[in-house]
C-alpha positions as CSV (number, residue, x, y, z in Angstrom):
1,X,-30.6,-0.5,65.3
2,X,-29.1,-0.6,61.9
3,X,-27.9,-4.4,62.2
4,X,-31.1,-5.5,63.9
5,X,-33.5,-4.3,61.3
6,X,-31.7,-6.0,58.4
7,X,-32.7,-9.7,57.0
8,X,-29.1,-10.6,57.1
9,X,-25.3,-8.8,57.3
10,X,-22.1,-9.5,56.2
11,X,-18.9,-8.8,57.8
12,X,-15.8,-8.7,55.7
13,X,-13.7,-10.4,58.8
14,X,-14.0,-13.4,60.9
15,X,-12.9,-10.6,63.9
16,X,-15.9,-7.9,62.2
17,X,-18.9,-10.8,62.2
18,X,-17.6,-11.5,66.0
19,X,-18.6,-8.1,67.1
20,X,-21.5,-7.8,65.3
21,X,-22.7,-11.0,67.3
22,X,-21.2,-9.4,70.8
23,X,-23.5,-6.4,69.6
24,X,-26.6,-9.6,70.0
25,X,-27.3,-9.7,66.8
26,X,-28.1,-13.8,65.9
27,X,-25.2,-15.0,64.3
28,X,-27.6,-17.1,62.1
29,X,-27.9,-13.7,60.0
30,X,-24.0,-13.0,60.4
31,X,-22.4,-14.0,57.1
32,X,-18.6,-13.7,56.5
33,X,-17.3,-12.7,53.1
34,X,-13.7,-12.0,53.2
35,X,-12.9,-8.4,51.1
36,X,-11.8,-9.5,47.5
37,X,-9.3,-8.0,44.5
38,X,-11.0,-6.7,42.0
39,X,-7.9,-6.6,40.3
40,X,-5.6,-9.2,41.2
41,X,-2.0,-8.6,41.3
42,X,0.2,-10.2,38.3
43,X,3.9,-11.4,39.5
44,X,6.4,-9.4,37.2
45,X,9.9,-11.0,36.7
46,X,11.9,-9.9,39.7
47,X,15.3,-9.2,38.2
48,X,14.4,-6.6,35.5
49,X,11.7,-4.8,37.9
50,X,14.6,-4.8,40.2
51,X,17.0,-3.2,37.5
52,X,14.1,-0.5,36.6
53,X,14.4,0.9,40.3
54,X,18.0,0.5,40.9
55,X,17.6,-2.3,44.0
56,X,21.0,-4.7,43.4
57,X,20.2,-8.0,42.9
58,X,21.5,-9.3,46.1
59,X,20.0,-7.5,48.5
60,X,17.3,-8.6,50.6
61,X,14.2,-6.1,50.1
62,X,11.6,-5.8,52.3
63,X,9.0,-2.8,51.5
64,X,6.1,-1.5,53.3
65,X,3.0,0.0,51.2
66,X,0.6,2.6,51.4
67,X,0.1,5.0,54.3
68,X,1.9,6.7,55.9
69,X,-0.1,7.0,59.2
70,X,-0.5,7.1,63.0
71,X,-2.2,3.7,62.7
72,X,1.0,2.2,60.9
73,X,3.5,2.8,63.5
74,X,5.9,3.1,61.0
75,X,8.5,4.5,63.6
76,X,8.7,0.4,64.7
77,X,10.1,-0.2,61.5
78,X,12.7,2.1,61.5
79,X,13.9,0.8,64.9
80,X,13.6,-2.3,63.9
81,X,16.1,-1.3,60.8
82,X,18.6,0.3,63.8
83,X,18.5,-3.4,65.7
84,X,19.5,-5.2,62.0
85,X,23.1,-6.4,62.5
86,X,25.7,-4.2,61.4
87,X,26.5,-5.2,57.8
88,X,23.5,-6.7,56.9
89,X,22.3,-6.8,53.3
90,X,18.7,-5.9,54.3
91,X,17.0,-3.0,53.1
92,X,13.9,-1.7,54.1
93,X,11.9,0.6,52.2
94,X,8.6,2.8,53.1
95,X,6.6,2.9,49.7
96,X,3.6,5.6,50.1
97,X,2.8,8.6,51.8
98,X,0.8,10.2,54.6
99,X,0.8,12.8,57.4
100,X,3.9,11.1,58.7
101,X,5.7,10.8,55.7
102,X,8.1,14.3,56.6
103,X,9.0,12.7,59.8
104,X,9.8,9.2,58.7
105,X,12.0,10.5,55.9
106,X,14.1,12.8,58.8
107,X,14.3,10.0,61.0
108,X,15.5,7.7,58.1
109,X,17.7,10.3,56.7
110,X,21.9,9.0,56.4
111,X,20.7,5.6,57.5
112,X,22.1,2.8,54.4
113,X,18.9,0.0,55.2
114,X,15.8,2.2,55.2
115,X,14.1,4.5,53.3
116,X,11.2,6.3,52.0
117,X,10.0,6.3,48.9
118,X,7.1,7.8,46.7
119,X,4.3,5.4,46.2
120,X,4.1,4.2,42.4
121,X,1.2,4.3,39.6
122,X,-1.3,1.4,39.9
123,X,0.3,0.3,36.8
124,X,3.7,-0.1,38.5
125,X,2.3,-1.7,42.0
126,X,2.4,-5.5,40.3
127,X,5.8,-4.8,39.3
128,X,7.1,-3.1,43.0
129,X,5.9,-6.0,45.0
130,X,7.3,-8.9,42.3
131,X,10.6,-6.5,42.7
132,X,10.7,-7.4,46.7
133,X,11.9,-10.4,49.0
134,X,9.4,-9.8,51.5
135,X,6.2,-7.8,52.6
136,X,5.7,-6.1,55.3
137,X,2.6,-5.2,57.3
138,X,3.2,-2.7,60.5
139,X,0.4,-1.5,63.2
140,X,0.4,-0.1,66.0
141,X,0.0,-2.0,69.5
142,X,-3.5,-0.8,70.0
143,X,-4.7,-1.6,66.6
144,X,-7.8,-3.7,67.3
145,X,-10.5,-3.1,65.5
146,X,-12.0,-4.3,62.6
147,X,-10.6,-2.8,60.0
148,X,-8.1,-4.6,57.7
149,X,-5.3,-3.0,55.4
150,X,-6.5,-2.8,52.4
151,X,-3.4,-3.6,50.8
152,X,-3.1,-7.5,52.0
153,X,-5.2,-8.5,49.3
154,X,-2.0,-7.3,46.8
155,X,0.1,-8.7,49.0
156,X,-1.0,-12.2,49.2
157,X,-1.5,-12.5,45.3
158,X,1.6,-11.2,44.3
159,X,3.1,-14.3,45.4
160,X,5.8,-12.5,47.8
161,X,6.0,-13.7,51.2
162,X,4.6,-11.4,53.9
163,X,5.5,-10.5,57.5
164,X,3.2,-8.4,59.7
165,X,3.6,-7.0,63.1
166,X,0.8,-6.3,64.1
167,X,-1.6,-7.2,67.6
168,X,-1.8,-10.6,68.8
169,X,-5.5,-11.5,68.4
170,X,-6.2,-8.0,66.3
171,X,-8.2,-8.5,62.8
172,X,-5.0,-8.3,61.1
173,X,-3.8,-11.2,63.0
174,X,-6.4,-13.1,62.7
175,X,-6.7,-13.0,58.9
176,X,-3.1,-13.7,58.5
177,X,-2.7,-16.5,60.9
178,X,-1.2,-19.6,59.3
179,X,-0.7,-17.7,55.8
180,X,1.9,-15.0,57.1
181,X,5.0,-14.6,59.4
182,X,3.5,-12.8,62.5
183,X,5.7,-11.1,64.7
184,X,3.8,-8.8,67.9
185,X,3.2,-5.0,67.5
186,X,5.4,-2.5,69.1
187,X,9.1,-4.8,69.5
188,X,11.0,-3.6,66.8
189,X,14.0,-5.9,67.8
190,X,11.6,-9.0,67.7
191,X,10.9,-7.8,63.8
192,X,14.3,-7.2,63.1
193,X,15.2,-10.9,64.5
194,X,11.8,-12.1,62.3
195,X,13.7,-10.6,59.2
196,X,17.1,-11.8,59.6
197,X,15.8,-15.2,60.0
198,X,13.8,-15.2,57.1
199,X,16.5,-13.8,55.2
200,X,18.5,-16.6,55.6
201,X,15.3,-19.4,54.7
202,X,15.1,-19.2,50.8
203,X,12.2,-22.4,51.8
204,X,10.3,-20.9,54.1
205,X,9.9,-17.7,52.0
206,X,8.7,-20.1,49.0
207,X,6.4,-21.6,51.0
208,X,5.2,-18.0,52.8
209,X,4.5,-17.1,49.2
210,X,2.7,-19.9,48.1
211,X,0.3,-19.9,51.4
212,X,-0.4,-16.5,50.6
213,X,-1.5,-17.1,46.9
214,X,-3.2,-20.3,47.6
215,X,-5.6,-18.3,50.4
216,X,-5.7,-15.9,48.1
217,X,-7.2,-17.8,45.4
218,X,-9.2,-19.7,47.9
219,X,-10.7,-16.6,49.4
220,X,-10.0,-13.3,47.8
221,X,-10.6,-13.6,43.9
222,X,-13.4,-11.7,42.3
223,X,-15.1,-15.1,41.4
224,X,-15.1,-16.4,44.8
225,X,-16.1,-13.4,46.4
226,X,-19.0,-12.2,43.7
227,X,-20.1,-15.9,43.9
228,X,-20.7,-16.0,47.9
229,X,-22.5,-12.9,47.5
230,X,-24.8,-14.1,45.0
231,X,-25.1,-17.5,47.7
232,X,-26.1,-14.9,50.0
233,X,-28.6,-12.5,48.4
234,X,-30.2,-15.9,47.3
235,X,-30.6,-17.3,50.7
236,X,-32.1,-14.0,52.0
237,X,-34.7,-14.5,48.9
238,X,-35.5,-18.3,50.1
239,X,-35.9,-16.9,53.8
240,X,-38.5,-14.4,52.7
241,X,-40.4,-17.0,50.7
242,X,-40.8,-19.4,53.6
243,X,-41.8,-16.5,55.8
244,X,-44.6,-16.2,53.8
C-alpha cells in the first residue's frame, strides 16, 4: 500500500526494483539507484600495510569483512581453507565479528591458513583491504533477497580483486556479475579451486581489480549517486506539473 501510494520509488538493486514490479507496482515509477560510498576507499601501499600487521610478503591473502553471521555462512569458508592443497601459501583470514565469531575461531583454531581476526578502526579499513590479494564475499545458499552487503562498495573501490560465493541469480550475484569472480554458495571445494586458480593469474587479478573500480566509479561514487537522485526528485516535480 506503501509503494502504490508513492509518485515514484527507488530500489537500490536491479534484483530490489524487480520485486517491487512482481509486487505490480508500474515499473514506469521504479527507479534504480545503486547504493553509493560516501566515503570512498583510498588504496594504501600494500607492502608497508602488510609489514604493520605482520602478513609476509609472499603469501597470498584473502580476507573476509564484517559480520560475523548466520547469513555469511562463514563455516564454507573454513571448509573451503581444509580443501586448499596441502602446502599452499594461501591464507585466509575472517576480519569482524558477530554471534558466530566464538565458533569460527574454535573451528579455525591450530589450522596454519585461516583465521579470525578483530575488525579494524574505520581509519585502518583503506589500509586492510590495500594489505590483501583478494576479497572475499560468502553467503549462505538461501541468501536471496534483496539485500546487499554493505561492504562491496569498499571492496570494489579499493581496487583489490573480489570473489564471492554467493547464490546463483541472488542480489549479490547479480550486482557482481561481470565485475567479480563468482563461485556458487554452499561448495567450499569449488571456492577453494576458485582461489587456487586465481592465485596463480597475477592478470586476471589486475583486471578483477580494475573492473571493480571502474563499476565503482561508474556507479557507486557520491557524485554519481547524489546526481541521479537529484535526476529523480526532478522528474517527479515535472510529472506533477503536467498533471496539473
Amino acid at each position: 500500500a506503501i509503494l502504490e501510494s508513492a509518485k515514484g520509488v527507488v530500489a537500490i538493486s536491479q534484483m530490489m526494483s524487480d520485486v517491487i514490479v512482481r509486487m505490480g507496482i508500474q515499473e514506469s515509477r521504479v527507479s534504480t539507484i545503486l547504493i553509493y560510498a560516501a566515503n570512498p576507499v583510498t588504496p594504501n601501499n600494500r607492502n608497508i600495510v602488510r609489514a604493520k600487521i605482520g602478513w609476509a610478503s609472499d603469501d597470498f591473502i584473502v580476507i573476509h569483512t564484517g559480520n560475523m553471521g548466520a547469513k555469511q555462512d562463514l563455516e564454507n569458508v573454513v571448509r573451503a581453507a581444509d580443501a586448499l592443497q596441502t602446502g599452499s601459501n594461501i591464507k585466509i583470514y575472517l576480519v569482524g565479528h558477530g554471534n558466530q565469531e566464538a565458533s569460527l575461531k574454535s573451528l579455525c583454531a591450530g589450522k596454519s591458513n585461516i583465521a579470525v581476526m578483530p575488525a579494524v578502526s574505520d581509519a585502518d579499513y583503506s589500509a586492510l583491504l590495500s594489505a590483501a590479494d583478494l576479497l572475499l564475499v560468502n553467503e549462505r545458499s538461501t541468501q536471496m533477497e534483496m539485500s546487499l552487503p554493505s561492504k562491496l562498495t569498499s571492496y570494489l573501490y579499493s581496487e583489490r580483486p573480489v570473489i564471492a560465493a554467493v547464490p546463483r541469480g541472488g542480489a549479490t550475484w547479480k550486482f557482481l556479475e561481470g565485475v567479480a569472480e563468482l563461485v556458487e554458495a554452499g561448495d567450499p571445494v569449488a571456492l577453494a579451486r576458485a582461489i587456487e586458480e586465481l592465485s596463480k593469474k597475477p592478470e586476471k587479478l589486475t583486471d578483477l581489480a580494475k573492473r571493480g573500480r571502474e563499476f565503482a566509479d561508474a556507479h557507486l561514487s557520491p557524485e554519481v549517486g547524489r546526481a541521479k537522485y537529484l535526476e529523480w526528485v526532478q522528474s517527479l516535480i515535472a510529472l506533477g506539473k503536467n498533471r496539473y
